[in-house]
N, C-alpha and C positions, 0 to 999 in steps of 0.2 A: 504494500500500500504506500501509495506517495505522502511523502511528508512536507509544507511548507514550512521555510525557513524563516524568511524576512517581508514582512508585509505592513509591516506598522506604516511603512515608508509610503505605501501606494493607498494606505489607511489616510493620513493624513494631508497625503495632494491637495491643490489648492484647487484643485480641477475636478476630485472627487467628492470635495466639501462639498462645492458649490452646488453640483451633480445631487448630491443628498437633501440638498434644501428644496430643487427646484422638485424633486418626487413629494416631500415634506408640505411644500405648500402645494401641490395636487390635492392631496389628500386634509390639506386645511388641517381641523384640530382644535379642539379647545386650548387654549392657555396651561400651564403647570402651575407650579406652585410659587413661583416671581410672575407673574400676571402678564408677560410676554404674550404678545400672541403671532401671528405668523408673518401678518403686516408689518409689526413692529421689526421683527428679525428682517426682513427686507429693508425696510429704510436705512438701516446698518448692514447691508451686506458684506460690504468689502470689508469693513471695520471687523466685523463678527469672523469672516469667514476665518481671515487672519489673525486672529486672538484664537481661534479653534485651532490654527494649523500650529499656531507657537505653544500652546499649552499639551498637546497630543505632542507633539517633536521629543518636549523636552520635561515630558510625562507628569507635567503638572495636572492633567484634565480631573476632576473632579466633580462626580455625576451628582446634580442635587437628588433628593427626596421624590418620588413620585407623591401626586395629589390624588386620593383616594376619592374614586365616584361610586356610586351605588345604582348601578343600571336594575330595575323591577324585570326580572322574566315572566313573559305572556303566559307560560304554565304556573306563576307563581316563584317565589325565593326571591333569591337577591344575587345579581353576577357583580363580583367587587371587581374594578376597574381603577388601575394606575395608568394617572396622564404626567406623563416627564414633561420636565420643560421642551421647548423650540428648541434649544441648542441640543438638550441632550438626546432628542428625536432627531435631528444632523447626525450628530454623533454615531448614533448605531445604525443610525442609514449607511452610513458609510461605510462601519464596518461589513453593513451587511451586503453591501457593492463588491468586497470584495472576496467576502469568503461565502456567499451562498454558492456561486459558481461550483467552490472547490467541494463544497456536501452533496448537492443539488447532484451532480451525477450518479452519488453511491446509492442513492434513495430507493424502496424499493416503487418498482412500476406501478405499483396499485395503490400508491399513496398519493395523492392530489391534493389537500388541503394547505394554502400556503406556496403554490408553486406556481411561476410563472406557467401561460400557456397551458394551463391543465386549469379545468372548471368541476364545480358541482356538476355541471348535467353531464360529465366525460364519466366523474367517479359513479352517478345511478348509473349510468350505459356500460360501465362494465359490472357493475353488481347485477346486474339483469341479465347479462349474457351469460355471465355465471351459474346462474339459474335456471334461466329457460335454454341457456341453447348446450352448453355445458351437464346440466341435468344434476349439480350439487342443488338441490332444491331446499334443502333441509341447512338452518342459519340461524348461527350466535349472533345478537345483536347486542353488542358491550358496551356499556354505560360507565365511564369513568367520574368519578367525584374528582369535582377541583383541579382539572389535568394542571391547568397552569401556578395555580398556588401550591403546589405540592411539588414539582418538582425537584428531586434533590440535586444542590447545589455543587455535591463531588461528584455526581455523578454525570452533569452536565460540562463542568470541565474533565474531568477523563476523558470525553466523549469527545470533546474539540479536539484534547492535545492526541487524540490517534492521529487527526489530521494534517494540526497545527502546533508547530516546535516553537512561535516565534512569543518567547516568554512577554512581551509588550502588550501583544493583543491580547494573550491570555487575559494577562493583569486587568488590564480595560474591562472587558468581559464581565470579569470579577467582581470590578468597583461596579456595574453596573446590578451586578446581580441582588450585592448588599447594600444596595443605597438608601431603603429601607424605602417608608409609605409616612407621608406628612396626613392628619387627620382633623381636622378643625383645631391645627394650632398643635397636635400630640405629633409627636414623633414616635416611628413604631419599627426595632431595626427586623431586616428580612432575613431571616433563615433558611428558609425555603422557599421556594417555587420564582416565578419569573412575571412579573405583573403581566397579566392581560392589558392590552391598554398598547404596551411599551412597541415601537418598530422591531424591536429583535426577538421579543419573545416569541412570534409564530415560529423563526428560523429554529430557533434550540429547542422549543416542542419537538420539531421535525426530525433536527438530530437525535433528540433524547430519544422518540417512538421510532425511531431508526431501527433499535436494538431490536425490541419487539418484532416491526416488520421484516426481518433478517432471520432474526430465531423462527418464527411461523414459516418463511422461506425453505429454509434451513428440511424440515419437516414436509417438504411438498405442500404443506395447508393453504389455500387460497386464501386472500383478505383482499377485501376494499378499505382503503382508511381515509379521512378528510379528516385531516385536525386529530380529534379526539373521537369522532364520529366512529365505530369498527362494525364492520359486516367480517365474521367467519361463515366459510362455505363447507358442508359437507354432503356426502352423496346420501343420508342419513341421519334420524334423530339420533341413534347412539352414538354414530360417530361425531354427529354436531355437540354431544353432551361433552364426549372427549376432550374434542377441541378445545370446549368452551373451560374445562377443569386446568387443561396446560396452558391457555393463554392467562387466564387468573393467576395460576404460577409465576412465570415470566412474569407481568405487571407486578404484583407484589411482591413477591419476591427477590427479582432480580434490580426489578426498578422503585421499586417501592413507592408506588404509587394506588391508589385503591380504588377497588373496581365495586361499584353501588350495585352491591346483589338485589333490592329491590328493584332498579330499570331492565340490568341486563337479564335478556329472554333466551329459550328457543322459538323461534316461530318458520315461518316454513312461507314459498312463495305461493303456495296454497291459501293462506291463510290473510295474505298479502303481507309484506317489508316495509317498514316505514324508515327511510333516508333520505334526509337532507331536504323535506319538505313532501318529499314525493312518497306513492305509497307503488311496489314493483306488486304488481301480479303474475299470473301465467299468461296470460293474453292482452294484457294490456295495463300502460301506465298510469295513473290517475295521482291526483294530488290529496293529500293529506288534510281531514275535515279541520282539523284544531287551524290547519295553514289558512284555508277559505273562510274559515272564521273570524281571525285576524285581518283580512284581505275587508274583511266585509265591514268591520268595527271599524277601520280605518276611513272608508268610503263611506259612515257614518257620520262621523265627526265632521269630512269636510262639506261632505250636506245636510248639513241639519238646517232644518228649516228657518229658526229664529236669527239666524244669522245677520240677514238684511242685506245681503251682498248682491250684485249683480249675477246673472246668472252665465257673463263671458266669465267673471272673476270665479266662479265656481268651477266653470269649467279648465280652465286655464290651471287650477292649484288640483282639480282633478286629474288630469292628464299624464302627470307624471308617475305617477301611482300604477294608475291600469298601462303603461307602458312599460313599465319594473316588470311589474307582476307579470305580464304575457311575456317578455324580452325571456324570462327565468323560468315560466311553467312550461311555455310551448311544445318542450320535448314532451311532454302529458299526450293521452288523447282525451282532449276536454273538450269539442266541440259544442257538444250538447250543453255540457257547463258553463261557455263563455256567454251562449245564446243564454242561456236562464241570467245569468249576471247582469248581460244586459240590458235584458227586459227588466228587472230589478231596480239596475240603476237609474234607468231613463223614468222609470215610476218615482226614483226618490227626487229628482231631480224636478218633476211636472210636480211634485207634490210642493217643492219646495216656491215654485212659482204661485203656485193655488195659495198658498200660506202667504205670499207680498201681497196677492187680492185683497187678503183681508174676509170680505162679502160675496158673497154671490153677484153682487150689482156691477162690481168692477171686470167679473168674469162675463156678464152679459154684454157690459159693453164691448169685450174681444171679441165677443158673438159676432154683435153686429158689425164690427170692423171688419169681419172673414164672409163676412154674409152666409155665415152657420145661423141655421134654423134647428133646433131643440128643444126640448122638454126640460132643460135644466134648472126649471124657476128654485129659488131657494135652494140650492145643493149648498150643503155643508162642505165649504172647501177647505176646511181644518182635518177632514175627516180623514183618513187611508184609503178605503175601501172606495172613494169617489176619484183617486185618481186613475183608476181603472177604468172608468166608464168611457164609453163611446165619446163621448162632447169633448172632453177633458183629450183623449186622442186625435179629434179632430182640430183642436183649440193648440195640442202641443202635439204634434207627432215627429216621427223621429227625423226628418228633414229637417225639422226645426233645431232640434239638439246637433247634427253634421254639420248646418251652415255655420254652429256659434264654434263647429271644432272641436265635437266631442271625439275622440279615438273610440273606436268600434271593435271590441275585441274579438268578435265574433268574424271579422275579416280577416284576423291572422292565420297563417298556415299552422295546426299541431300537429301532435302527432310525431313529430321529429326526433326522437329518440335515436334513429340509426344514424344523423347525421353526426353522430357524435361518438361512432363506432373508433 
């Protein structure tokens, strides 16, 4: 196995700094814990880059405190989140410019999460072929507690210096690992694991579940993995039971990380697989009810009636949304699903126009602007159940919602699962 020697040097280029900010501000970012934010590092660029490259040279860098945030997960708990400052977000861009290249090749093939060029919808397409065309039908679906705060800290330097001899960047690394978590003012030092949050922690997940991906290799075992996400394959429940006893092994054991025996299952493509949004069957893709749930709670909020907004301005903060959403499900075969959505949406949308009426008398008069003739005297246009009605479709039909620029998701192509063979 090849070892790097000296890299600190191509770490702290003035050329790579700068390279590190310009990905850094892509992805914008809340402020750290000095109230920086990404603007701010811009107006200083040259200033900043070069106090980065003189303090990394001559090994003064000094990584502050991550600022602890508290993200609500949609199924419940709480994902704790470290945001480093602007610089120190440079900082391991940078490192990570230089040394993912040198990981990124050992990794195994069926690990996607984290990796240029490889997507969610590559890792369902191969856990599906797996399945259906392969015929391992029978699947551990492993749920790890807290991958990122738990990693251990010797065990993710060991893991570097197989690769990396150059005692500088170790060090770095290092200071990065124990910089600890600042919390309303408390300082809290880290002993374990790698903030979530931080630019370099997906990279060292990756290394770290390296091992694991390698051991399972090692073993002929099939796996899909995304992050912490793991699909094991087997041609059978017992053999899936197997599996599922030595990959718990190896995690706790070897890596000493814990695997939440309440999530992780057997379940079978029978039964359907739920990954990474999507649910695999035998015959066909389909999305995930808890995921259209969310999809749908969201497209709440931005139409909710009381609002008082314009209905291009609805449309417009709508759009981006149901463009995500299809851009990432489309490998699904949702057709039937996108067309119910739509009908759906276009009802929240007329409802939410009924609701500016006010009266029944402001919807008369659209009547007679459209020279619509109806029965509509007195309708309750607070009500639900009246934006369904015939007048209400005549008064708002869906010509009406295209020309203001609604995105139609029912026009996208699905179904595309093999394009990502």
């Amino acid at each position: 196995m090849k070892k790097w020697y000296s890299l600190i040097d191509k770490i702290y280029r003035k050329e790579n700094l700068t390279e590190a900010f310009r990905r850094v501000k892509a992805n914008n970012g809340a402020p750290g814990i000095d109230g920086e934010t990404v603007g701010d590092y811009a107006n200083e660029l040259l200033k900043n880059t070069e106090l980065l490259h003189e303090k990394l040279k001559t090994e003064t860098y000094e990584p502050s405190p991550v600022r602890r945030v508290e993200i609500q997960k949609p199924d419940g708990g709480v994902r704790l989140l470290g945001v480093p400052t602007v610089k120190d977000r440079v900082v391991q861009q940078a490192i990570v410019n230089v040394i993912e290249p040198i990981f990124d090749e050992t990794f195994h093939p069926s690990s996607y999460g984290y990796r240029r060029g490889r997507s969610q919808q590559e890792a369902v397409a191969k856990a599906e072929r797996f399945m259906n065309r392969y015929e391992l039908t029978d699947v551990v679906d492993m749920d790890l507690s807290k991958c990122f705060d738990t990693l251990d800290h010797e065990i993710i330097m060991d893991t570097v210096a197989e690769r990396i001899s150059d005692g500088k960047v170790l060090k770095l690394i290092r200071k990065f690992l124990k910089s600890g978590v600042m919390n309303h003012g408390t300082f809290t030092a880290t002993e374990i694991g790698s903030c979530q949050g931080g630019v370099i922690s997906p990279l060292l997940s990756n290394i770290y579940l390296n091992k694991f991906d390698q051991k399972m290799m090692s073993k002929g075992i099939r796996i899909v993995r995304y992050a912490d996400d793991i699909l094991i394959f087997a041609k059978d429940r017992q053999q899936a039971g197997n599996y599922m006893s030595y990959a718990t092994k190896v995690l706790e054991e070897e890596l000493k990380l814990t695997v939440n025996q309440k999530k992780t299952k057997l379940t079978s493509v029978r039964e359907g697989v739920e990954f990474l949004g999507f649910v695999i069957r035998e015959k066909y893709l389909s999305v995930n009810p808890k995921r259209i749930k969310r999809f749908k709670d969201k497209v709440r909020r931005i139409t909710r009636r009381n609002s008082g907004r314009a209905m291009e301005v609805i449309i417009r903060e709508l759009n981006p949304t149901l463009r995500g959403w299809m851009n990432y499900y489309r490998a699904a075969n949702i057709k039937g699903l996108t067309r119910d959505l739509m009908q759906w949406i276009r009802r929240r949308l007329r409802m939410v126009k009924m609701a500016q009426w006010k009266t029944y008398k402001k919807m008369h008069k659209e009547m007679r602007k459209k020279g619509i003739k109806g029965t509509g005297e007195k309708m309750d246009v607070k009500r639900w159940k009246n934006s369904n009605t015939h007048i209400i479709h005549q008064l708002l039909p869906n010509k009406y919602f295209e020309k203001l620029g609604l995105i139609d998701m029912h026009k996208y192509e699905v179904g595309l699962l093999s394009n990502y063979y």
